[in-house]
N, C-alpha and C positions, 0 to 999 in steps of 0.2 A: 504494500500500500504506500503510495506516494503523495503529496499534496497536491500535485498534478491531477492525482488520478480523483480526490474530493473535490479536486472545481471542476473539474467537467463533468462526472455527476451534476454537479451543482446550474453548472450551465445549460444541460440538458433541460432538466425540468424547468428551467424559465425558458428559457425556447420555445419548449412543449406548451408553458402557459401562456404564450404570446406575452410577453415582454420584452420591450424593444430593449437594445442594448444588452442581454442576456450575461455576458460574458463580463463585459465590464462591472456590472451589478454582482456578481456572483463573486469576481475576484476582488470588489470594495468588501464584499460580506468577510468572506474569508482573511484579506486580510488585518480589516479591523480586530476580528475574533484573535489572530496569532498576533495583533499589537506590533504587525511588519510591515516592512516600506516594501515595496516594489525590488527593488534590488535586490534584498537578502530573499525576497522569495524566487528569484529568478536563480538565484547562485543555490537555492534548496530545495525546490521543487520537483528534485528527482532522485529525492535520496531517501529511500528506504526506513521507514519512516517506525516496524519494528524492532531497527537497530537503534534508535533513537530514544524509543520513547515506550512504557509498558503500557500494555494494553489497555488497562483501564483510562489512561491521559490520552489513547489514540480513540477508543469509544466515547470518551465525554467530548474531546473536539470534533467528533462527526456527528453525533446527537445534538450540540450545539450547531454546529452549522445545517446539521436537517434543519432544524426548528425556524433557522433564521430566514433561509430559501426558501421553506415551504410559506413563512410569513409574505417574504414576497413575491411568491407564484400568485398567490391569491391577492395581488397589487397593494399590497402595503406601501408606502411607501419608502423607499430605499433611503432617503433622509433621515426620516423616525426610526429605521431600525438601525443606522450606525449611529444620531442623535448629533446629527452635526452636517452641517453646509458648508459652503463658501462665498461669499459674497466682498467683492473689488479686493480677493483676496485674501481676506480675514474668515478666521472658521466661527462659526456660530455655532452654539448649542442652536437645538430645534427637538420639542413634542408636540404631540397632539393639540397643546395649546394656541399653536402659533402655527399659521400661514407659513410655508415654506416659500424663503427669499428666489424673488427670482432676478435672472441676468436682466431683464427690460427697466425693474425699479432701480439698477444700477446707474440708467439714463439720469433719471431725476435729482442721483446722490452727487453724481458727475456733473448736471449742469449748475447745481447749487454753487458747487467749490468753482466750477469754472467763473463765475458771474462775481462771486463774491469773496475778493482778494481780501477785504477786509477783516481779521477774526475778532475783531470788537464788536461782534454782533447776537444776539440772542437769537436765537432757533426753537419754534415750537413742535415735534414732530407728534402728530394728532392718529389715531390707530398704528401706534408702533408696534404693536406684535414682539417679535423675538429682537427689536429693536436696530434690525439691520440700517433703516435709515437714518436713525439718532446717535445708535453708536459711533456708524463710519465717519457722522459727520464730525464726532467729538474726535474719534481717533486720529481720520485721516484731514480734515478739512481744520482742528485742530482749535473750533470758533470758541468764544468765552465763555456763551451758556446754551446748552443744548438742553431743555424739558420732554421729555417722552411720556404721552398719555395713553391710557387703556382702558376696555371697563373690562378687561378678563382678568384677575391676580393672578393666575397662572402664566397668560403672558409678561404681566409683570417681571413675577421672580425671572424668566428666560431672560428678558431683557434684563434687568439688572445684574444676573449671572455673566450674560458675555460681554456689560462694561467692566466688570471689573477684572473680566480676563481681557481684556483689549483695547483698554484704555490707559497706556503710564503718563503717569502723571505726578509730579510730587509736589504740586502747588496743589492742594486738595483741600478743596474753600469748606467751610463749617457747614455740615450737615447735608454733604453732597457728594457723592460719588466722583473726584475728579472731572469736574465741571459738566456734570451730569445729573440729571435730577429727573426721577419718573413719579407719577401720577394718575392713583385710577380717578378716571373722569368718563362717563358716558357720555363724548364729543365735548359741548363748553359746558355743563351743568359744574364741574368742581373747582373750574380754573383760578374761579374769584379767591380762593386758598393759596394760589400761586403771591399771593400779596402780603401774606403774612408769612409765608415759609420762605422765598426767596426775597422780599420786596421788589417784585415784579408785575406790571399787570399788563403788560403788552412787549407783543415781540415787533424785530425786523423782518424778522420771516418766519411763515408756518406752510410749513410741508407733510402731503399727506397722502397717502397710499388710500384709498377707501374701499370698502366694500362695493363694488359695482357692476357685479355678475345679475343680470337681471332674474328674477323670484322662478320664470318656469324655464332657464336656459341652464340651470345647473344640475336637472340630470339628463342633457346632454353631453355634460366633461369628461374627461379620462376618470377611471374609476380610484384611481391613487389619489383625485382632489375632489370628487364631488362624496367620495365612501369614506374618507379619512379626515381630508383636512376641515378646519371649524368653519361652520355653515356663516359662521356672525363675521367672520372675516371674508366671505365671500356676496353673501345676498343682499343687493343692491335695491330691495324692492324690486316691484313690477317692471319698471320702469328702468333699473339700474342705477335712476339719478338720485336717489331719497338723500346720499350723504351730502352731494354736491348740492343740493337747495339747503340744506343746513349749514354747510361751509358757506353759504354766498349771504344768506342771512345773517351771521352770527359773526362772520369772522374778524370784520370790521372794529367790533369794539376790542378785540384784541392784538390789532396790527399801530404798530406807529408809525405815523408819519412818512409816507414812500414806502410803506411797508409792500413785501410782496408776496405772494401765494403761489407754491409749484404743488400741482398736484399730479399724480398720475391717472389715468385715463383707460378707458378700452379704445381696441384699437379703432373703432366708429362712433365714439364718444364727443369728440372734437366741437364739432359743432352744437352740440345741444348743450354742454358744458359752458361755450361759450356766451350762449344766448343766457342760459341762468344767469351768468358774472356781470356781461354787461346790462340786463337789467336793473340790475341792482347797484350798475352804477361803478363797477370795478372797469381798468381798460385795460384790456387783454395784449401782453406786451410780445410774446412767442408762444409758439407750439412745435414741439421737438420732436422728432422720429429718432425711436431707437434703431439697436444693429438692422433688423428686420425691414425697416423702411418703413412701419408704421406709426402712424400718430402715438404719442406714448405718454408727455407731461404737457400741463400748457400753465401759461403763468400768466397771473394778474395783479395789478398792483391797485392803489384805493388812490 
C-alpha cells in the first residue's frame, strides 16, 4: 500500500461523483490529513507504506481519509472540510458559518487599496462573514480603522479568529484587535454603539458584499453553495435587491463627507443597483468588471 495508491482510490470516487477537479480535491484532502506540502508527498508517494508505519496508523489514515472523500463525493464543500481558503493570498479559517470567499470579491478588496492611497481613513465592512474583506483591508491595505459587522456570532468569532492570525500589528489601540474592531449588527440597527466603543459614528468608506442571490434562483446553484453554505448570506429576497434598498436608504447617515460606497454586485445587477443609489440621490462614480469581464462592484459617493 502506497499513498499513491489512497489518492486514486480517493480520486476515483469523486470522479465517479461528478466532481469537477477530482484529483486536485482529493490530493488537498489527503494532504491536509498527512499535515504535507506537495513536495515531501511527491519525494513519498511510492514508498511502501507497511514498512513505514503499523497497521493500525495505516487503517486510521484511510478511514480518515474515507470519511473525508466520501464527505465530498456527496459535494460538501472542499473548503469546510480542510477549514481554510485563500483569499489575495492570505489563508482564512472558513465553517458552515460563513460564505466561502470568492476570487470576484477580491475585485472590490483591490479596487479599494487601489483608489485609496490614503491609510488615514476609517473602513466600514457591513456583512463580513469570515471577514475576508475587513481583514485584507486591515492586513494588506494596512488603513487606521477597519469595523466589520454581522448578525451571525459564528461568523463573528471566524472573523475575529483570522484577524488575529493575519493581522501584525504592534501599535494595538485599547480595546481592538490591531486596528480592527467587529460588531454584531443586523445591517445599521447596532452601529449607533460604534460611538461609545470606538468614538466613531461615521466612516470614509463602507464596503459590502451582500446577500443578493434572488429568493427562487438558489436552488438553481451548485449543490456545494445552495446545500451547504448559509442561506442568510446568500438570499437577496425576491428580487435580489432587498440589501441594496437598505444600503441606499440608510447608509448616508453613516458616510462622511465625500464618503464613498463599493459594493459588490451580481453579474446583471449593475443597473438596477444603480437606479436604487441614484435615486436617492448618491452619484455613481464606477462600475468595475472582475477577471471574468463581468460587472462585479460599483461605487457611489453622497
Amino acid at each position: 500500500m502506497r499513498l499513491r495508491d489512497i489518492l486514486e482510490e480517493g480520486k476515483q470516487l469523486l470522479s465517479k461523483s461528478k466532481i469537477e477537479n477530482a484529483e486536485y480535491d482529493a490530493t488537498e484532502i489527503l494532504l491536509n490529513l498527512l499535515d504535507m506540502d506537495m513536495a515531501r508527498f511527491l519525494f513519498e508517494c511510492d514508498d511502501d507504506l507497511e514498512k513505514k508505519y503499523d497497521k493500525t496508523s495505516i487503517s486510521n489514515l484511510i478511514s480518515e481519509f474515507d470519511e473525508l472523500i466520501n464527505a465530498r463525493a456527496s459535494h460538501y464543500p472542499l473548503q469546510y472540510l480542510l477549514g481554510e481558503t485563500y483569499f489575495l493570498g492570505l489563508r482564512f479559517n472558513v465553517d458552515r458559518d460563513v460564505l466561502i470567499p470568492r476570487a470576484d470579491t477580491e475585485t472590490l478588496v483591490e479596487k479599494v487599496m487601489q483608489d485609496n492611497q490614503d491609510k488615514n481613513i476609517s473602513i466600514l465592512d457591513m456583512c463580513t462573514g469570515s471577514g475576508c474583506i475587513a481583514v485584507s483591508l486591515a492586513a494588506l491595505g494596512d488603513y487606521k480603522l477597519v469595523v466589520g459587522t454581522d448578525i451571525s456570532d459564528g461568523a463573528l468569532e471566524i472573523a475575529a479568529k483570522n484577524a488575529d492570525e493575519l493581522i501584525v500589528d504592534n501599535d494595538v489601540m485599547d480595546e481592538m484587535n490591531k486596528h480592527i474592531y467587529f460588531l454584531k449588527s443586523d445591517m445599521f440597527k447596532n452601529l449607533d454603539k460604534l460611538n461609545d466603543k470606538l468614538g466613531i459614528s461615521a466612516f470614509d468608506i463602507i464596503t459590502i458584499n451582500p446577500p443578493y442571490i434572488k429568493s427562487g434562483e438558489i436552488k438553481h446553484l451548485q449543490e456545494e453553495v445552495k446545500n451547504y453554505e448559509p442561506r442568510i448570506a446568500l438570499d437577496g429576497d425576491k428580487d435580489g435587491l432587498k440589501y441594496y434598498k437598505e444600503i441606499a436608504n440608510e447608509a448616508k447617515n453613516y458616510l462622511n463627507e465625500n464618503g464613498k460606497i463599493y459594493l459588490e454586485i451580481g453579474f446583471d445587477q449593475a443597473n438596477d443597483v444603480k437606479k436604487i443609489f441614484e435615486n436617492k440621490g448618491y452619484t455613481h462614480i464606477e462600475t468595475v468588471k472582475d477577471l471574468g469581464g463581468n460587472d462585479r462592484v460599483i461605487i457611489f459617493t453622497i
